[in-house]
C-alpha positions, 0 to 999 in steps of 0.5 A: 500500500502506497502511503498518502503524501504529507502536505506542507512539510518543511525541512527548514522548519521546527520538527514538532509542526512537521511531526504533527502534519506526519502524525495526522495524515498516518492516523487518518490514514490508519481510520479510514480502512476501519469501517472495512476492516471490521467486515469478516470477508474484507482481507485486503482493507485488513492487511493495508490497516496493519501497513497504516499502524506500522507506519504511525508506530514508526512516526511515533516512536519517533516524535511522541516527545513532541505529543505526550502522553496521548502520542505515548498511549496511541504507539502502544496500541498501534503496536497492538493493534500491528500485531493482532493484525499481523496473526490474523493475515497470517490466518488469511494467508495460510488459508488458501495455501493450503487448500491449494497445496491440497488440491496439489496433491489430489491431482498428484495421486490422480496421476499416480492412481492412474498410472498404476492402473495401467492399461485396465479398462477400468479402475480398482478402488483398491488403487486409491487407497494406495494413493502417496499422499493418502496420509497427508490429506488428514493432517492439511485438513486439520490445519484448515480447521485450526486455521480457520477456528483461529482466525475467528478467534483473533477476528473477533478480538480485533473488532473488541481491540478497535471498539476499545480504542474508540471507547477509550478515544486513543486516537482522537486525543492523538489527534487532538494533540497533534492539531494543537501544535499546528494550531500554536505553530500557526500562533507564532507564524501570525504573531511573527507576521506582527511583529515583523508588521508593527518593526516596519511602522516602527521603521517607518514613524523612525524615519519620518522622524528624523526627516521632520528632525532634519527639515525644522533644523533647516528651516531654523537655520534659514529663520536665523539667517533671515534674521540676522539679514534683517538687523544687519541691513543699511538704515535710510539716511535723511531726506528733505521735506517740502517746507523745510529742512531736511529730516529723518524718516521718523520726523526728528533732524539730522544729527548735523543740525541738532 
């Protein structure tokens, strides 16, 4: 089974943030072939479940550092659940081998029975009790019969080991615990926005300081220098008037006639 592909992982960025995105894809991954896997004739869905609780197992053993206690408990249970699942393929699987390794020898003994029976026209039963599997067939059936009694047995523990863990919400606190990391992880990211936001108006109020600072120095200066033009200017000098003498521009004569 082809694992599901993690969106959004960062290799410069902090391990818990990757952990989680990793942790809740394999446990969505893990869920989702329950509803499946819980129906007796359904192998394939089981054999990808145990796939699934393998590779959430390895990511928790890990990361569950970055989880706690609920990351703690739910590798626990994916071990658990990894290894009932484990026997029970092992059930699926000897099953149809050895009934084909059954049908194998029947078809040997056919071709042996009837060899011994050279060229009779027809066949002595006798022969087939002389078959060279004859003692075989026994013990093969008898390995069904286990087989197929265990495999109900561990069937049947399954279903009450994922109704457990469903009850007891080991997987939905992993969940839980993994969505909170995303959630503070996305917290500083905004936090890390404002802060960058408020240091460029900071930057910005700075820099319009000081250019204010700079155009009132100048226009003091220039306030200074127009000033000092005004008081160091040529004062008129007396002019005459019509009916009289020559006076100052105030009125008073000039100091030559005083």
């Amino acid at each position: 089974m082809k694992a599901r592909r993690v969106k959004k992982l960062d290799p410069d960025g902090p391990l818990t943030e990757n952990a989680a995105r990793i942790v809740r894809v394999r446990l969505d991954e893990l869920r989702s072939f329950a509803p499946k896997a819980l129906e007796r004739d359904q192998v394939r869905p089981r054999h990808d479940m145990r796939i699934a609780a393998k590779r959430l197992r390895y990511v928790l053993e890990a990361t569950e550092f970055c989880f706690g206690r609920s990351a703690q408990v739910a590798r626990r249970r994916a071990r658990d659940l990894q290894e009932i699942l484990g026997e029970l393929h092992d059930c699926d699987e000897m099953l149809p081998r050895a009934e084909r390794h059954i049908v194998q020898l029947r078809a040997a003994d056919a071709v042996a029975v009837r060899e011994r029976a050279g060229d009779a026209d027809d066949l002595d039963p006798g022969l087939a009790a002389r078959a060279p599997h004859r003692t075989s067939y026994r013990g093969i059936e008898m390995l069904i019969v286990y087989t197929q009694a265990r495999r109900e047995v561990l069937f049947e523990r399954f279903r009450s080991f994922w109704a457990e863990q469903e009850r007891a919400g080991t997987w939905q606190r992993l969940e839980r615990a993994a969505q909170r990391r995303l959630d503070e992880a996305r917290e500083r990211r905004r936090a890390a926005k404002r802060a960058a936001r408020a240091q460029r108006a900071l930057e910005a109020a700075e820099h319009q300081r000081r250019e204010a600072a700079s155009r009132a120095a100048a226009a003091a200066a220039e306030l200074r220098e127009a000033i000092g033009s005004s008081r160091e200017g040529p004062r008129p000098g007396p002019v005459a008037t019509p009916d009289g003498p020559r006076r100052n521009p105030d009125g008073s004569p000039p100091a030559t006639e005083r």
